[in-house]
N, C-alpha and C positions, 0 to 999 in steps of 0.2 A: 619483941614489942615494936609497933610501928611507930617513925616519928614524923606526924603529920603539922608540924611547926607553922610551916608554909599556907596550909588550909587554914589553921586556926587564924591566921593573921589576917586570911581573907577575906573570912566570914567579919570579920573586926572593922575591914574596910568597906564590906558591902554593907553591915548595916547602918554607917553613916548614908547612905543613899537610896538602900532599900529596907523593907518593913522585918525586922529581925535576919535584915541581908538576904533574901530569900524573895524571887516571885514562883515558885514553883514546890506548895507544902509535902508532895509526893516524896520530892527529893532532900527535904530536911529529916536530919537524925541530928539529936543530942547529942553531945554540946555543941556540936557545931559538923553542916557536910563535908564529905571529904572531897576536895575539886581538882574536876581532872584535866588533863593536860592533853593528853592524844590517845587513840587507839589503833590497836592493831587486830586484825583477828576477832577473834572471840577475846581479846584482853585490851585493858585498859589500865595507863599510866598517872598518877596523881601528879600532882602540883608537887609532890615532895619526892616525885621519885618514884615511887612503889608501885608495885605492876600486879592486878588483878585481875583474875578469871569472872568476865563481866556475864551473869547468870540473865541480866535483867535487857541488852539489847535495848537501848532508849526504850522500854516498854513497846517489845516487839518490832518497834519503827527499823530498827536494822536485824533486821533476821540474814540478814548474808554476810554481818560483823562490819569492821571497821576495816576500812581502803583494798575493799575490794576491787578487784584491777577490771571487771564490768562495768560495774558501778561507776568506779573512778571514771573512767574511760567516757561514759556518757556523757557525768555529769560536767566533763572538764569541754567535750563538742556542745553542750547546750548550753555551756557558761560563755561559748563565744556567740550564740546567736539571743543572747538575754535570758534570765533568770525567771523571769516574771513578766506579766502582761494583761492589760485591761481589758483586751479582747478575748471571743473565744482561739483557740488554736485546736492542731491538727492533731499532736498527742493528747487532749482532753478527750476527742470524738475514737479515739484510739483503744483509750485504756477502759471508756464504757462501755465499747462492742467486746473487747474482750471480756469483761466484768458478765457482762448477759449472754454472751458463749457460753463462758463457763457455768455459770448458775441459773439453770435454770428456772429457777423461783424468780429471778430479777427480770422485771420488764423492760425498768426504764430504774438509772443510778441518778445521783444527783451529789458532787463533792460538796464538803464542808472544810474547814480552817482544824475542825475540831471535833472529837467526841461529844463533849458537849453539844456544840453547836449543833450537829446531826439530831440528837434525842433533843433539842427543843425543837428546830423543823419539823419532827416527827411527829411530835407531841401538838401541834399548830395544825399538822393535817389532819391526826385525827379528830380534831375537835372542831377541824372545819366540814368534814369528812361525817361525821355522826353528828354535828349540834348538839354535842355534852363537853362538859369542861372536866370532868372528875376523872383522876388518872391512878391508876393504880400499880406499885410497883412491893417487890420482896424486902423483906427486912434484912440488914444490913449490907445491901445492895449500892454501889455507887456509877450512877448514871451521867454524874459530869457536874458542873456548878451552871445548872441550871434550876431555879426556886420550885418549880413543882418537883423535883426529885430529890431536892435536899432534905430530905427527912429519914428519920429510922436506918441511917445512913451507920454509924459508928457502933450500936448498938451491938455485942457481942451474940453468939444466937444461947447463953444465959440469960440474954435480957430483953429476948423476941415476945413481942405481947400475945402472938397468936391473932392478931386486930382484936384484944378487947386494952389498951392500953393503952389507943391514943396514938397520935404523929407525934415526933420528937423531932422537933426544928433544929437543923443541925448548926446556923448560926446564929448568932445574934441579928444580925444585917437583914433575916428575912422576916417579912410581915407574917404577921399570924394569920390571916385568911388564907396561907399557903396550906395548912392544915386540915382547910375546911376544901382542899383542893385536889387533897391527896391519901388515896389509904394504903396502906401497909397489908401485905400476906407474908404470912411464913413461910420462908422456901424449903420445899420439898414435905409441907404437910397439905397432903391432899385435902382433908376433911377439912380445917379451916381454912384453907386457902377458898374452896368450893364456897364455902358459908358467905366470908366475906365478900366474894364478887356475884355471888346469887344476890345478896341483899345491897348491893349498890348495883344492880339492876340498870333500870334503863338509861342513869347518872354517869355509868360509866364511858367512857370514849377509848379508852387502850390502857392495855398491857404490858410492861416495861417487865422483860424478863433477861437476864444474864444467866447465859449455862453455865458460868464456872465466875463467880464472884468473887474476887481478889480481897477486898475488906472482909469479905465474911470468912476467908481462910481459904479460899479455892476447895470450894466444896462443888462437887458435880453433882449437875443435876440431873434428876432421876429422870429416865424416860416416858414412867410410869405420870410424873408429877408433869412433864410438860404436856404427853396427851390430855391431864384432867384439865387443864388450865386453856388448850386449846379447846376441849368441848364444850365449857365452863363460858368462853366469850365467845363459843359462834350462836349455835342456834337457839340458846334461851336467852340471852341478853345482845343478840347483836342486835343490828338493824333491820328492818324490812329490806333495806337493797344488799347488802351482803352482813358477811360476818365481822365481829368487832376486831378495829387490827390490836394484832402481837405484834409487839415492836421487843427487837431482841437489841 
């Protein structure tokens, strides 16, 4: 049995200062997270000692592990010429020609702070992009803590309406015309998925699709389900100047 003493006491001290000592819900587990100290590798040492096989890599953000000697190596030459900066610089103009090398679909990139932050930009073009406000994304799908995606977010796929059931606002904090802003599809059913974006028609301005949805269970999506969804928003409900975006 582990003795995580150390964590518990921390969580003790942080929520004198933060909201159930937590600003990052991801990383809360009852009764309390366990917090960690350093990493090495692919492993990761607690507060109390204890040394775990780290599956999750800050959610992917270190895919090369912890003090890697590249990595290190970099980050420790760019911590002499500053960290950060108001201006553009020459690694930004860098890491986007690489980014449109590689991926041909990219024209042009544009960084964000955040996941969120990205799918609301996204969401702002398209609706400047088509002139419709109404966004539609899959049931229990999470797109970031931005108010037009927070819905039908938690929802287990026991408890997917199909869209005839309505948005389910997933906090309290958000206004109810967020509802009237956003519909719901079933991921990976073709037939109502189809229904529901044929009949929000020419309201709609994009697509918020995740190929592999971590709230929903990391469930893949079907190839078959993303063709219908891309025929579905190009040529009968896009626009006259092109087709509706997908935003994945």
């Amino acid at each position: 049995m582990l003795i995580t003493d150390v964590s518990a006491a921390a969580n003790r001290r942080a929520q004198r200062v933060m909201p159930m000592g937590n600003t990052r819900s991801s990383a809360f587990a009852a009764p309390y997270p366990i917090y960690l100290a350093s990493g090495e590798g692919a492993y990761v040492t607690d507060v109390d000692g204890n040394r775990y096989l780290d599956f999750q890599n800050n959610f992917t953000a270190l895919i090369h592990g912890y003090g890697h000697a590249d990595v290190t190596s970099a980050l420790l030459a760019q911590l002499m010429k500053g960290l950060s900066f108001a201006n553009p610089t020459f690694p930004e103009i860098e890491l986007a020609e690489l980014l449109c090398d590689r991926v041909a679909h990219f024209e042009h990139v544009r960084f964000t702070n955040t996941g969120s932050e990205a799918v609301m930009m996204a969401i702002k073009a398209a609706r400047a992009l088509t002139g419709r406000t109404l966004v539609a994304k899959c049931e229990g799908a999470y797109h970031g803590n931005y108010d037009a995606v927070e819905i039908n977010v938690s929802a287990p796929p026991t408890r997917w309406t199909d869209g005839c059931g309505g948005c389910s606002l997933e906090h309290d904090g958000l206004a109810a015309s967020v509802a009237q802003q956003t519909v719901a599809i079933p991921f990976n059913d073709i037939e109502n998925s189809d229904r529901i974006l044929s009949a929000a028609g020419c309201d709609l301005a994009a697509v918020l699709i995740d190929p592999l949805p971590s709230r929903a269970g990391l469930v893949q999506i079907t190839p078959e389900y993303l063709v219908s969804i891309g025929l579905v928003t190009g040529p009968r409900i896009g626009s006259q100047e092109g087709p509706l975006p997908l935003v994945a």
